[in-house]
Every structure is written in structure tokens, then in C-alpha cells.
PDB file of N, CA, C and O in Angstrom:
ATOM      1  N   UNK A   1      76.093 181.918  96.851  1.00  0.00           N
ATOM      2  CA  UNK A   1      77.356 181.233  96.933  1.00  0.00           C
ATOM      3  C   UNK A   1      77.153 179.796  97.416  1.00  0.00           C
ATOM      4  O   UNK A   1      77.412 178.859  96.660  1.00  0.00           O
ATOM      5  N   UNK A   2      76.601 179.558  98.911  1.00  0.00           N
ATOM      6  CA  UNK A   2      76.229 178.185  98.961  1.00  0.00           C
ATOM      7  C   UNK A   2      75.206 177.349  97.717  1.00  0.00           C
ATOM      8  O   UNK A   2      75.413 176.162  97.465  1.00  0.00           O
ATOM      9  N   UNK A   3      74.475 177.876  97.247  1.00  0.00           N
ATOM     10  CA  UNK A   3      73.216 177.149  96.477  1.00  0.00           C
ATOM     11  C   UNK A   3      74.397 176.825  95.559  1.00  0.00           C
ATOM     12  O   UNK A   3      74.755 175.653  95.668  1.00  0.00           O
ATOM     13  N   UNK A   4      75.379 177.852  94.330  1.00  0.00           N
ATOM     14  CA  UNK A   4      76.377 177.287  93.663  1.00  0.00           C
ATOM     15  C   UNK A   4      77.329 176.722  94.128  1.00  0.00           C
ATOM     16  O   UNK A   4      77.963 176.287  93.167  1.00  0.00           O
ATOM     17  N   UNK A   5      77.788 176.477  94.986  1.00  0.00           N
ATOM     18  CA  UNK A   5      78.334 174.924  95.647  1.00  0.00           C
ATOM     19  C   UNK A   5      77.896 173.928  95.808  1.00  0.00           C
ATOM     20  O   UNK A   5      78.679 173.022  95.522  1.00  0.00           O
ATOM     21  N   UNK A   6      76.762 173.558  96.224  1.00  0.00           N
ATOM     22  CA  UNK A   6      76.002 173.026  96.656  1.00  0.00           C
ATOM     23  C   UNK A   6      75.798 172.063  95.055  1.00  0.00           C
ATOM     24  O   UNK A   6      76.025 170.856  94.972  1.00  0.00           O
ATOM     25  N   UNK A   7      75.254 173.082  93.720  1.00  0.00           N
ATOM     26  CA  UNK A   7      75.031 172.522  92.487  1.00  0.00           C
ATOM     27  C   UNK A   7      76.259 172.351  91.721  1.00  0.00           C
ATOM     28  O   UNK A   7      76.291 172.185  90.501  1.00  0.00           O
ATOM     29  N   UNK A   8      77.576 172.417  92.736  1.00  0.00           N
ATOM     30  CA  UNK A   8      79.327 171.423  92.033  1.00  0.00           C
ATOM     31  C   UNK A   8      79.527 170.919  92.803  1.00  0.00           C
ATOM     32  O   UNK A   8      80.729 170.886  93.068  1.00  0.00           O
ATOM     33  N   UNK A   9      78.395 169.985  93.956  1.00  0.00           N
ATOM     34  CA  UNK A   9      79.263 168.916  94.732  1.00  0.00           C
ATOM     35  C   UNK A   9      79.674 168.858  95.779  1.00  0.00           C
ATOM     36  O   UNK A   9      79.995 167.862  96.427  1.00  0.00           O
ATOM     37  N   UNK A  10      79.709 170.091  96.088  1.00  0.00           N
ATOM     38  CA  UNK A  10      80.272 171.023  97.398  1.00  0.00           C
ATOM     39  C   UNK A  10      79.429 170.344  98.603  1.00  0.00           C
ATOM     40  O   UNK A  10      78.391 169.723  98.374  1.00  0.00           O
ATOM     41  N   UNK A  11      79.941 170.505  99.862  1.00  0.00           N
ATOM     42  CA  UNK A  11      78.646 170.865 101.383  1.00  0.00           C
ATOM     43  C   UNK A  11      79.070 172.390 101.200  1.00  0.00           C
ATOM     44  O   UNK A  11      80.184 172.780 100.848  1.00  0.00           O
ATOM     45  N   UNK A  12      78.141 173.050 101.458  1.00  0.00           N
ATOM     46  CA  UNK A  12      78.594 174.534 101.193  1.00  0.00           C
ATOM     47  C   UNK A  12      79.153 175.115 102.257  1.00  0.00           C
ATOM     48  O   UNK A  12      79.565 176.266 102.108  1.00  0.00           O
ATOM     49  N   UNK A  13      79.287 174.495 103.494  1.00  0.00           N
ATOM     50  CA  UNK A  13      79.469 175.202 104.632  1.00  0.00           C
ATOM     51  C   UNK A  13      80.954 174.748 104.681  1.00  0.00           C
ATOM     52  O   UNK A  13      81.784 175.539 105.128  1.00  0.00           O
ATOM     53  N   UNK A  14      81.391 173.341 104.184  1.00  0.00           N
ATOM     54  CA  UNK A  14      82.563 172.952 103.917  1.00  0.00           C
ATOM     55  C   UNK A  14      83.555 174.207 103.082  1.00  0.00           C
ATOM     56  O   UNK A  14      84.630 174.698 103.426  1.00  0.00           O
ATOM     57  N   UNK A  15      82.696 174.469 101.867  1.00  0.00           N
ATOM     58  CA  UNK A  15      83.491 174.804 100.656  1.00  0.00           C
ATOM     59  C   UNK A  15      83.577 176.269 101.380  1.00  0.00           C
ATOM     60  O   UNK A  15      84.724 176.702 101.489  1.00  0.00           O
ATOM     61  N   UNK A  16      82.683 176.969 101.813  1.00  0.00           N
ATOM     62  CA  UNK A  16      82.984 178.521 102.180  1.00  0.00           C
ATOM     63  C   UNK A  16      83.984 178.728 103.455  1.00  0.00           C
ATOM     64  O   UNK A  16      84.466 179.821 103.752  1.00  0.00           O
ATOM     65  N   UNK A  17      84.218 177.528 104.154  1.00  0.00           N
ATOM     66  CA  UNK A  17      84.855 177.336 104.809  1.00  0.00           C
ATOM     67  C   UNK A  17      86.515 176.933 104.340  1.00  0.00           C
ATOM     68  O   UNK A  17      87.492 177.260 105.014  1.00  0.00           O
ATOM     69  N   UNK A  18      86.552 176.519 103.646  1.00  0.00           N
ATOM     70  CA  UNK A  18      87.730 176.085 102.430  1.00  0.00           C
ATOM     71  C   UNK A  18      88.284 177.286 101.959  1.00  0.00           C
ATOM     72  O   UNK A  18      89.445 177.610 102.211  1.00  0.00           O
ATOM     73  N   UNK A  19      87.256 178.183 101.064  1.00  0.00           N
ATOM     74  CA  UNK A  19      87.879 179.722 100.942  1.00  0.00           C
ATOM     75  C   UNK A  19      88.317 180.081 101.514  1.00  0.00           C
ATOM     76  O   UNK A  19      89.533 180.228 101.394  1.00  0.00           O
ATOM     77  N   UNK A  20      87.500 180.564 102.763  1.00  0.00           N
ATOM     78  CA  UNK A  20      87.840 181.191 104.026  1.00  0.00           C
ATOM     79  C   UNK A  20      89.260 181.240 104.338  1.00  0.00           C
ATOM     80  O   UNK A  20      90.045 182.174 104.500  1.00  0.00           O
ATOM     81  N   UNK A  21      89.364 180.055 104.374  1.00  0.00           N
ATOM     82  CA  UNK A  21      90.898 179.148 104.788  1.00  0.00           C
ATOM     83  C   UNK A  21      91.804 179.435 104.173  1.00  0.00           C
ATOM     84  O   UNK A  21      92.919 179.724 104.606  1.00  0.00           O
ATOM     85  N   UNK A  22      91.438 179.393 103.031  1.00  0.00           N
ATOM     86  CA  UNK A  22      92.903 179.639 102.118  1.00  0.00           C
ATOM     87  C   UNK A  22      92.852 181.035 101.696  1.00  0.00           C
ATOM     88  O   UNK A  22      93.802 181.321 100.967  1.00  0.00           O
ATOM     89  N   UNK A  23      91.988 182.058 101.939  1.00  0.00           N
ATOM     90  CA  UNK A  23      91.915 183.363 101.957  1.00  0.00           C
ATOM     91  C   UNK A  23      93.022 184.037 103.142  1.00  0.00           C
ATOM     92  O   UNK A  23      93.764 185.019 103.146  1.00  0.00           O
ATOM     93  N   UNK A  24      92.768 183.184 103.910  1.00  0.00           N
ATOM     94  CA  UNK A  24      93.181 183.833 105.464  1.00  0.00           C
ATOM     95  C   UNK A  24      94.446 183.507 105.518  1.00  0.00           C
ATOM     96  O   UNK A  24      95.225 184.105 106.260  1.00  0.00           O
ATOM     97  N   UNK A  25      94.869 182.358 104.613  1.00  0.00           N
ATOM     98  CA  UNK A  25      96.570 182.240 104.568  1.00  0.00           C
ATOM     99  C   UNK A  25      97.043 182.320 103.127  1.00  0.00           C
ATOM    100  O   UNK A  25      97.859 181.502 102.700  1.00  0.00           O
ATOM    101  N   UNK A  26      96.599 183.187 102.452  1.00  0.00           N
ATOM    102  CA  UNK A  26      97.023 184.480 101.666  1.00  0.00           C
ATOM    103  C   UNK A  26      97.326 183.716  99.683  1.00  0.00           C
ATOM    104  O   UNK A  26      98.210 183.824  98.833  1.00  0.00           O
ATOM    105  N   UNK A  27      96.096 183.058  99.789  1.00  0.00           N
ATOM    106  CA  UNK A  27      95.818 183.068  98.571  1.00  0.00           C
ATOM    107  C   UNK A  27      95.865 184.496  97.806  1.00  0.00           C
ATOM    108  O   UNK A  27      95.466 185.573  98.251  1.00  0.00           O
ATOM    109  N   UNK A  28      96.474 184.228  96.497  1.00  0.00           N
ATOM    110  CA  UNK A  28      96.705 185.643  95.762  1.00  0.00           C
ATOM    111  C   UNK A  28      95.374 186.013  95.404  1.00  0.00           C
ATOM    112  O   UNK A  28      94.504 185.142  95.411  1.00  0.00           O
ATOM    113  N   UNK A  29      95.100 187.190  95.093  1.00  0.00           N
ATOM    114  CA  UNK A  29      94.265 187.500  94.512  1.00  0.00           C
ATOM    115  C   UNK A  29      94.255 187.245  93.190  1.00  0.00           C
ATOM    116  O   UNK A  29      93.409 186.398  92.901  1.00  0.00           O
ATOM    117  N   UNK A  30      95.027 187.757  92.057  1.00  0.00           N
ATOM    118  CA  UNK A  30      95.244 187.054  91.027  1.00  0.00           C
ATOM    119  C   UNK A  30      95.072 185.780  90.627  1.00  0.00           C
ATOM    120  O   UNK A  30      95.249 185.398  89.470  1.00  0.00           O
ATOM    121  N   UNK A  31      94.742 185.116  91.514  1.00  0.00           N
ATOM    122  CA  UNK A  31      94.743 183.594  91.223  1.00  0.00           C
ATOM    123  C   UNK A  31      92.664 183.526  92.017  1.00  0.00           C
ATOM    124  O   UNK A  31      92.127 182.426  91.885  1.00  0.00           O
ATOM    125  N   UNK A  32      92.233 184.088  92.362  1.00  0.00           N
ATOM    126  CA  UNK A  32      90.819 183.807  92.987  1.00  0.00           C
ATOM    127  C   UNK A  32      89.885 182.969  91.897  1.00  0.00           C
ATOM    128  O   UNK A  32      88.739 182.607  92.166  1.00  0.00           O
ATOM    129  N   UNK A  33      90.434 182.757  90.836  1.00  0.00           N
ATOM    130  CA  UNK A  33      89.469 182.223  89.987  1.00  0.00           C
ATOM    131  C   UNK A  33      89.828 180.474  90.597  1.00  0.00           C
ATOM    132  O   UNK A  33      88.991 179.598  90.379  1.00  0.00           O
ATOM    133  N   UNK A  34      90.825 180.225  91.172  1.00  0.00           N
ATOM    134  CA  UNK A  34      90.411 178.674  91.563  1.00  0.00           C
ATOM    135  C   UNK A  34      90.284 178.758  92.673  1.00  0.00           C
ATOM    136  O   UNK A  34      91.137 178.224  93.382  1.00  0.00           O
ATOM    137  N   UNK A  35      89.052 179.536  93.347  1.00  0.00           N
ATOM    138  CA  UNK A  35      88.737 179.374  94.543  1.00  0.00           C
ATOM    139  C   UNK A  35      87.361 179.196  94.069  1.00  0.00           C
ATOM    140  O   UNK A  35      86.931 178.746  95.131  1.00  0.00           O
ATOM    141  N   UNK A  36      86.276 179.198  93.254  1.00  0.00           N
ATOM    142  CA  UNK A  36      85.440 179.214  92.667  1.00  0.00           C
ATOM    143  C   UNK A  36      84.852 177.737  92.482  1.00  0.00           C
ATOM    144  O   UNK A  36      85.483 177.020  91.705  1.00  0.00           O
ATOM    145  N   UNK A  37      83.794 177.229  93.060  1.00  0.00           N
ATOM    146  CA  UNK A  37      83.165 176.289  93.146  1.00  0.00           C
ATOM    147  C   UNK A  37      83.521 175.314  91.903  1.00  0.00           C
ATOM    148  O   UNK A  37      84.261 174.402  92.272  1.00  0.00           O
ATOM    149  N   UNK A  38      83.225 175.270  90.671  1.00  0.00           N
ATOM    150  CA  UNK A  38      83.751 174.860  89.648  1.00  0.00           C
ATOM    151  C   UNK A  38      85.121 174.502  89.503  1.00  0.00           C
ATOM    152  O   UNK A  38      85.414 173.582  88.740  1.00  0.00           O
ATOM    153  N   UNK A  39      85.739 174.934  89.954  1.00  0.00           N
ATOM    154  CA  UNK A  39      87.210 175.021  89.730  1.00  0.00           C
ATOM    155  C   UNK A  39      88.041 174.313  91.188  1.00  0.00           C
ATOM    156  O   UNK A  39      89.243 174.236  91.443  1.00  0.00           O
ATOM    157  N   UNK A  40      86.808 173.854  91.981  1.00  0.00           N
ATOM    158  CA  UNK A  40      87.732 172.716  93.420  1.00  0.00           C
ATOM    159  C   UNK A  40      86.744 171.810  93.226  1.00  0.00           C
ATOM    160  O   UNK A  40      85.540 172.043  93.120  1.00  0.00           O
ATOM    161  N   UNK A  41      87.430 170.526  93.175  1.00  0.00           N
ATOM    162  CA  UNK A  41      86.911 169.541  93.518  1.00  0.00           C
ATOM    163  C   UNK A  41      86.166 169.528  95.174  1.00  0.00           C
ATOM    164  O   UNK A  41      86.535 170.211  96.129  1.00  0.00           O
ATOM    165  N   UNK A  42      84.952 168.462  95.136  1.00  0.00           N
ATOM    166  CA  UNK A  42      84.311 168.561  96.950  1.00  0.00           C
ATOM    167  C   UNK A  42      85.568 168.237  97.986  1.00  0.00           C
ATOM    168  O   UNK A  42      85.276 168.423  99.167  1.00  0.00           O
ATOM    169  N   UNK A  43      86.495 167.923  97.808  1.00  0.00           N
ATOM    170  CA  UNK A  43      87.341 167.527  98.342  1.00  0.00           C
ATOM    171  C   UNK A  43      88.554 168.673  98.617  1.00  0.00           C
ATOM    172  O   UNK A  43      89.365 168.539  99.533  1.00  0.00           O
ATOM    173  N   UNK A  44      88.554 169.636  97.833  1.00  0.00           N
ATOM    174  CA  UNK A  44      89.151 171.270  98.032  1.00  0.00           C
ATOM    175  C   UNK A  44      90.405 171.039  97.927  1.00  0.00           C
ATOM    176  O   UNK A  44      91.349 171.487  98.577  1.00  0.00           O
ATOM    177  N   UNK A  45      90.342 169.836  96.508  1.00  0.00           N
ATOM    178  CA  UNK A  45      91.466 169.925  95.657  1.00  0.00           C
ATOM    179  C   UNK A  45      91.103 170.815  94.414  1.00  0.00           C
ATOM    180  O   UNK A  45      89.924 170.904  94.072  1.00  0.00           O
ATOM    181  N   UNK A  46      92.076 171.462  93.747  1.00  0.00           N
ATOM    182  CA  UNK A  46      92.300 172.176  92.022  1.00  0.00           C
ATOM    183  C   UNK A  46      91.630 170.899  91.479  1.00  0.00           C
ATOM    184  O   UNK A  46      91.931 169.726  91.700  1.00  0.00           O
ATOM    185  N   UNK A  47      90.342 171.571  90.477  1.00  0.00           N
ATOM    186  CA  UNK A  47      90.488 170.456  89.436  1.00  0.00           C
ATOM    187  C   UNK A  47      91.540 170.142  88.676  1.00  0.00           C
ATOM    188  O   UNK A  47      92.392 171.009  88.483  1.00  0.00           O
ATOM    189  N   UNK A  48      91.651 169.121  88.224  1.00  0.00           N
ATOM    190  CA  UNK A  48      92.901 168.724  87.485  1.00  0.00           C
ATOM    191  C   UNK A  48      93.660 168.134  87.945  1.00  0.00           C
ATOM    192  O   UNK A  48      93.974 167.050  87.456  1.00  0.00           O
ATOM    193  N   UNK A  49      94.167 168.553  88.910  1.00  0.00           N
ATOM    194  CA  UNK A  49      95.561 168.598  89.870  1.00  0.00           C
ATOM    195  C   UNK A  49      95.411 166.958  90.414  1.00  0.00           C
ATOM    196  O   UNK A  49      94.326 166.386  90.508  1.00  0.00           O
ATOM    197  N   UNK A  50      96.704 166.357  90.739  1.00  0.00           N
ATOM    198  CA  UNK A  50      96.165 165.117  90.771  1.00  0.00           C
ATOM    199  C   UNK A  50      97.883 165.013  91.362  1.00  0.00           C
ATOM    200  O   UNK A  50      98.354 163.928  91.704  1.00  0.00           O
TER     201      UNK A  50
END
């Protein structure tokens, strides 16, 4: 998990920390695919989203 963060940009300790976060205040499950390294900007914005 860190090494694939790490290779989108991520600090990995940031980004698992980012999950974490938004796990713990009740990100859907249904939606876990934009919690996925690829899919947040290093900044632990949605790609896209602007």
C-alpha cells in the first residue's frame, strides 16, 4: 500500500493517514474506489474535482 502511493505521488504515511481519516468519519463503502492512491491527488483531493 505505501510503495503504491508512494509510485502516485503520495508521502505514504500522509496518504494512509488520509484513508484512515476519512474511513473513521464514515466514508461509504460503496464509494472505496476513490480512496485508492490513483484516484486522490497528493494533496487528498478526488482527481478531477476542482
Amino acid at each position: 500500500m505505501a510503495e503504491t502511493a508512494q509510485l502516485n505521488g503520495h508521502k505514504p504515511e500522509a496518504y494512509i493517514a488520509t484513508v484512515l481519516d476519512r474511513l473513521a468519519k464514515g466514508h461509504l463503502a460503496s464509494r472505496i474506489d476513490d480512496l485508492l492512491p490513483w484516484n486522490l491527488s497528493p494533496d487528498g483531493q478526488a482527481v478531477g474535482s476542482g
